[in-house]
N, CA, C and O atoms as CSV, one atom per row, in Angstrom:
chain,resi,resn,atom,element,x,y,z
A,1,UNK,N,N,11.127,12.330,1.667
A,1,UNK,CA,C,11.241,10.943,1.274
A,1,UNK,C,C,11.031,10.847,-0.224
A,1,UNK,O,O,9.898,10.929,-0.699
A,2,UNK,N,N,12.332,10.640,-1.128
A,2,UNK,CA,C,12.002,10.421,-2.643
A,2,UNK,C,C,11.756,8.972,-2.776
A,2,UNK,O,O,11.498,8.595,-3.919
A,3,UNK,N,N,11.786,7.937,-1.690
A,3,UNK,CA,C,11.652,6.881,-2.736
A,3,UNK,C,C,10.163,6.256,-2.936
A,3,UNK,O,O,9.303,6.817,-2.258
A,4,UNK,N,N,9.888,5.590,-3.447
A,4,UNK,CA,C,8.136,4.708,-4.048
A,4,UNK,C,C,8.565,3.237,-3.315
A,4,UNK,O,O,9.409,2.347,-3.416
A,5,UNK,N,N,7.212,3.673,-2.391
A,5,UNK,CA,C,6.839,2.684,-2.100
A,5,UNK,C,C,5.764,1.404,-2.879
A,5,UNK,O,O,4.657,1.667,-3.348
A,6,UNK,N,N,6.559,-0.348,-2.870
A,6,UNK,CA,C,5.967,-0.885,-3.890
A,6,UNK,C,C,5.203,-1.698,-3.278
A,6,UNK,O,O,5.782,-2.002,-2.235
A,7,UNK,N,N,4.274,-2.189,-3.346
A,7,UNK,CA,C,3.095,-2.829,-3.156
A,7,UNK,C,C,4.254,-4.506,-3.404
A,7,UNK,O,O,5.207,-4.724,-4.152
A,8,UNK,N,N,3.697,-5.175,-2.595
A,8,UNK,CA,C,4.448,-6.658,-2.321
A,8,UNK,C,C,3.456,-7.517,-3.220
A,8,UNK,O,O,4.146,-8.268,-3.908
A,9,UNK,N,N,2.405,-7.654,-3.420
A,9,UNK,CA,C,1.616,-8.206,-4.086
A,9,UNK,C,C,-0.111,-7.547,-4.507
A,9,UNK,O,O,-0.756,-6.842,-3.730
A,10,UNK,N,N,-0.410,-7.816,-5.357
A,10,UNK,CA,C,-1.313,-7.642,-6.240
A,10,UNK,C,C,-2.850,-7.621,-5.236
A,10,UNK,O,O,-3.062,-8.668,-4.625
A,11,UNK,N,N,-3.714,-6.676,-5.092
A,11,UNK,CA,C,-5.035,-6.807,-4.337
A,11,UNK,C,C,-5.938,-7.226,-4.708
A,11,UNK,O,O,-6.973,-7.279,-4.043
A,12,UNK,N,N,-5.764,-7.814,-6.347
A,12,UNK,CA,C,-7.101,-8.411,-6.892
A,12,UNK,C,C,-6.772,-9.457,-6.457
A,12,UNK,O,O,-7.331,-10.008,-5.510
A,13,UNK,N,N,-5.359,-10.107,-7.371
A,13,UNK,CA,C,-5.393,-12.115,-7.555
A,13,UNK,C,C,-4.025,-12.337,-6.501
A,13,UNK,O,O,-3.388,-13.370,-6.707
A,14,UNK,N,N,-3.627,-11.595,-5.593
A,14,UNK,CA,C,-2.309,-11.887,-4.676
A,14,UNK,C,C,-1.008,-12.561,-5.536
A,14,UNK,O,O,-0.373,-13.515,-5.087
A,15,UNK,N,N,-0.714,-11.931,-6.820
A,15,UNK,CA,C,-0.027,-12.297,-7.468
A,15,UNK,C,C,1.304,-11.795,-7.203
A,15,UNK,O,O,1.275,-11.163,-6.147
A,16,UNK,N,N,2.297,-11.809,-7.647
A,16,UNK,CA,C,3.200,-10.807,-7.225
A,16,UNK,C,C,4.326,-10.204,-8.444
A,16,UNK,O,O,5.318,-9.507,-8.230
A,17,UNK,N,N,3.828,-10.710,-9.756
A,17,UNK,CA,C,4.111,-10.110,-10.928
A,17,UNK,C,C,3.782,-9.046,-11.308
A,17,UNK,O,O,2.999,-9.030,-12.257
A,18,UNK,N,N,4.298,-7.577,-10.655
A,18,UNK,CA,C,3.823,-6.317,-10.631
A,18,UNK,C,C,4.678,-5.176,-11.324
A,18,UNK,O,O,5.904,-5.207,-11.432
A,19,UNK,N,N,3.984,-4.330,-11.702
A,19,UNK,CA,C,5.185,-3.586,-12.684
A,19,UNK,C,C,4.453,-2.060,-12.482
A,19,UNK,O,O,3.227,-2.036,-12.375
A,20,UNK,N,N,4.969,-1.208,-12.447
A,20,UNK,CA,C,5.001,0.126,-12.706
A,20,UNK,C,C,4.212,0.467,-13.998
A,20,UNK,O,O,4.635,0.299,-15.142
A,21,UNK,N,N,2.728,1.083,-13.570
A,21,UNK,CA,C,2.063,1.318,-15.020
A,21,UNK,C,C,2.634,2.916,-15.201
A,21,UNK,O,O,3.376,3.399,-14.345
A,22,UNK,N,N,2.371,3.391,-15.947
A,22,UNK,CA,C,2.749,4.268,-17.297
A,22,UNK,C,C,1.825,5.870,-16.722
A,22,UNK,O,O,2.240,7.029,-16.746
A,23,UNK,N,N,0.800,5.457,-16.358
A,23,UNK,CA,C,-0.366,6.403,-16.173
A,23,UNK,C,C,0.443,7.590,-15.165
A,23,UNK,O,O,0.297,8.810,-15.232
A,24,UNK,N,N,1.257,6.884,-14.304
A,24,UNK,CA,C,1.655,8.181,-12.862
A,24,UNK,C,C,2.266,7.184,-12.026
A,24,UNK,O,O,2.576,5.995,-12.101
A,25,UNK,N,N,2.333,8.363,-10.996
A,25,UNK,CA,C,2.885,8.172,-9.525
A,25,UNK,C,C,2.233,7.628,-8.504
A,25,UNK,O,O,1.450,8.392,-7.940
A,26,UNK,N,N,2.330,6.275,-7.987
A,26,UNK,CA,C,1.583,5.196,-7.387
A,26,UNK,C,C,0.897,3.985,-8.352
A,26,UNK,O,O,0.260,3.070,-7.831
A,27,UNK,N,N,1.001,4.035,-9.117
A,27,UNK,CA,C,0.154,3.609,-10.345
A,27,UNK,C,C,0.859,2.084,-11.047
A,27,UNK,O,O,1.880,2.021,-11.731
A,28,UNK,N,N,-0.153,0.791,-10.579
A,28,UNK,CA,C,0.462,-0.618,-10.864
A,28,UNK,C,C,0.323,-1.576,-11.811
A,28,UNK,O,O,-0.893,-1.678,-11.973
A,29,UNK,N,N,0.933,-2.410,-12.599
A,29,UNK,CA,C,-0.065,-2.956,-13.282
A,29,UNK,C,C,-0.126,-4.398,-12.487
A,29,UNK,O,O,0.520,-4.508,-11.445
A,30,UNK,N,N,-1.007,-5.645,-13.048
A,30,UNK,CA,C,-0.402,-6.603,-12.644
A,30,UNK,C,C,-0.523,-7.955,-14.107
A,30,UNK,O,O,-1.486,-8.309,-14.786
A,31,UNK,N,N,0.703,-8.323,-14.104
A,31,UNK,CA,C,0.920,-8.659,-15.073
A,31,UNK,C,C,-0.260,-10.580,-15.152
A,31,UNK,O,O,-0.616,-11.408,-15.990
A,32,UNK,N,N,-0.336,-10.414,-14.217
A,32,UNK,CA,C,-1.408,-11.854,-13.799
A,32,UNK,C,C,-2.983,-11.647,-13.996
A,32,UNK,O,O,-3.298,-12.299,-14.991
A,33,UNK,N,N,-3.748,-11.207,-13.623
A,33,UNK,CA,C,-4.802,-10.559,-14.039
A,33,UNK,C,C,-5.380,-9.447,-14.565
A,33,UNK,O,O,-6.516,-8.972,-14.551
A,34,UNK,N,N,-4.054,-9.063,-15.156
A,34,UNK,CA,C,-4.128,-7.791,-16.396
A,34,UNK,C,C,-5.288,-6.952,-15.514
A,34,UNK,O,O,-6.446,-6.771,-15.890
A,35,UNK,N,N,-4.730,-6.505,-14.315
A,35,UNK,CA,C,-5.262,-5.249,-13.779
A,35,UNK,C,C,-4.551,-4.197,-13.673
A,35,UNK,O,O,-3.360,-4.347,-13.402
A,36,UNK,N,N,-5.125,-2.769,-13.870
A,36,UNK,CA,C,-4.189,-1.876,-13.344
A,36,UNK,C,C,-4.953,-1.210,-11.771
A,36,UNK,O,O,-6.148,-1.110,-11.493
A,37,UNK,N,N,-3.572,-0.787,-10.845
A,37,UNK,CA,C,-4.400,0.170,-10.045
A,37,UNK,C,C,-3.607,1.285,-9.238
A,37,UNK,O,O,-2.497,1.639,-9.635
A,38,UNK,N,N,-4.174,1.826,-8.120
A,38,UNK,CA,C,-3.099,2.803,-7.752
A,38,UNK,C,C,-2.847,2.897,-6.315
A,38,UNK,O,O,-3.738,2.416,-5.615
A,39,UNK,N,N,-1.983,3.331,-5.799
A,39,UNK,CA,C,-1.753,3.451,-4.206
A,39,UNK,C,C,-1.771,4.655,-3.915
A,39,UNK,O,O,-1.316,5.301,-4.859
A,40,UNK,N,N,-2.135,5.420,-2.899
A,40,UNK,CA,C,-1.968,6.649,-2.941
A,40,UNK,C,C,-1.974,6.486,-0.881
A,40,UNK,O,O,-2.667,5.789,-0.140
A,41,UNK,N,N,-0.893,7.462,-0.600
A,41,UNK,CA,C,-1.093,8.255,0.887
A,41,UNK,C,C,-1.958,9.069,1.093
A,41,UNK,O,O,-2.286,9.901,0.248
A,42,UNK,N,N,-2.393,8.993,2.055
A,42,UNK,CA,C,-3.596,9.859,2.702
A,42,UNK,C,C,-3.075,10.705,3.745
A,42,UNK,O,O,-3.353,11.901,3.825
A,43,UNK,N,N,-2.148,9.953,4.726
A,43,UNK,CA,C,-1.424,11.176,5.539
A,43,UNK,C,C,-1.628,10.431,7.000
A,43,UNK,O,O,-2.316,9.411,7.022
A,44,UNK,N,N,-1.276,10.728,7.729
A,44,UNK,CA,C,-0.887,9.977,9.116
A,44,UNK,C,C,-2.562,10.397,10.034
A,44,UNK,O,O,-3.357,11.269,9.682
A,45,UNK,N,N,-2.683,9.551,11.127
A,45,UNK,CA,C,-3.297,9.450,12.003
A,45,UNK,C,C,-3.412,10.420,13.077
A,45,UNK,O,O,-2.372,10.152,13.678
A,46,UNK,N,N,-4.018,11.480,13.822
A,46,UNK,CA,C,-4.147,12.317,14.676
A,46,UNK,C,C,-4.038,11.332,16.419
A,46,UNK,O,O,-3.602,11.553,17.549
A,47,UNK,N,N,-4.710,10.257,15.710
A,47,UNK,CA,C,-5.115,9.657,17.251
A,47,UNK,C,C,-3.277,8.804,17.766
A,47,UNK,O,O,-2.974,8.526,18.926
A,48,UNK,N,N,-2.768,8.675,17.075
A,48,UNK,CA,C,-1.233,8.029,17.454
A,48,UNK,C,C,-1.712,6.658,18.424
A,48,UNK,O,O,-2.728,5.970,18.528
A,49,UNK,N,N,-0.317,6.702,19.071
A,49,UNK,CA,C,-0.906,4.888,19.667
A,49,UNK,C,C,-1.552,5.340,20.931
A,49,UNK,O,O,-1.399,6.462,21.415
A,50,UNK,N,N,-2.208,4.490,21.378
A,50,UNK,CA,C,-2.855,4.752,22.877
A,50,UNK,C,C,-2.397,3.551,23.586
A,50,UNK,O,O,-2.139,2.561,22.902
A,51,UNK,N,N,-2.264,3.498,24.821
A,51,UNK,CA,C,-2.062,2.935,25.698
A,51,UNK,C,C,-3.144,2.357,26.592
A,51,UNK,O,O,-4.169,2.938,26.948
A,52,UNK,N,N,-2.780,1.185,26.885
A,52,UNK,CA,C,-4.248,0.487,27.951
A,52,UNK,C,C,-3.576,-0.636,28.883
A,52,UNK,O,O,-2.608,-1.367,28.675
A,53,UNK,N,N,-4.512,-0.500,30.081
A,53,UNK,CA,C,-3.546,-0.856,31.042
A,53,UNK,C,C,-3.970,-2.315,31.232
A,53,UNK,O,O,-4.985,-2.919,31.578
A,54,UNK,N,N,-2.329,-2.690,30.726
A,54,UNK,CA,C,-2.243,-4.055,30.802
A,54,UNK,C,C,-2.259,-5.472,29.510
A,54,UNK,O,O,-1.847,-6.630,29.438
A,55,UNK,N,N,-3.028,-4.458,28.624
A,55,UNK,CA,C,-3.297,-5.081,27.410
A,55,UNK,C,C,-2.219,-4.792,26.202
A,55,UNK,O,O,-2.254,-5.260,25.064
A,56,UNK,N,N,-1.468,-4.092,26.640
A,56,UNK,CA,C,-0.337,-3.556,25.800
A,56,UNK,C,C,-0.786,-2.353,25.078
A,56,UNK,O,O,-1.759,-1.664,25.387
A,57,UNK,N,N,0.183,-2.128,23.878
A,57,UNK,CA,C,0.302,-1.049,22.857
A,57,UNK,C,C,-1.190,-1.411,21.940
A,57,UNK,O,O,-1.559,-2.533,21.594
A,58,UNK,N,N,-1.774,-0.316,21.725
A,58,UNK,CA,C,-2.866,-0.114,20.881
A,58,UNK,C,C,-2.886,0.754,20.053
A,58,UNK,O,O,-3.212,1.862,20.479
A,59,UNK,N,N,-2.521,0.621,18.392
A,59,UNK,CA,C,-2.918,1.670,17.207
A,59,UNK,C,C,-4.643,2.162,16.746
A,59,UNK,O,O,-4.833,2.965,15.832
């Protein structure tokens, strides 16, 4: 997967004036409360969905 995933809005002020900081890869600024920050993957879940009876699908 080459493409970057972008953050929809801002986690300090829920702004959504966001731009690509300079520093790297994952790395945001936000042009509203002059924050910068970063996103990063950690890697998938071992436990996957579980099932329960009756209550539906459970992550």
């Amino acid at each position: 997967m080459s493409e970057r995933a972008a953050p929809f809005y801002c986690p300090y002020c829920g702004d959504e004036d966001l731009r690509p900081n300079e520093t790297g890869h994952g790395a945001w600024e936000c042009a509203s409360c002059n924050r910068a920050f970063q996103l990063k993957f950690l890697g998938l879940l071992t436990r996957g969905v579980q099932h329960n009876d009756g209550e539906g699908d459970r992550i």
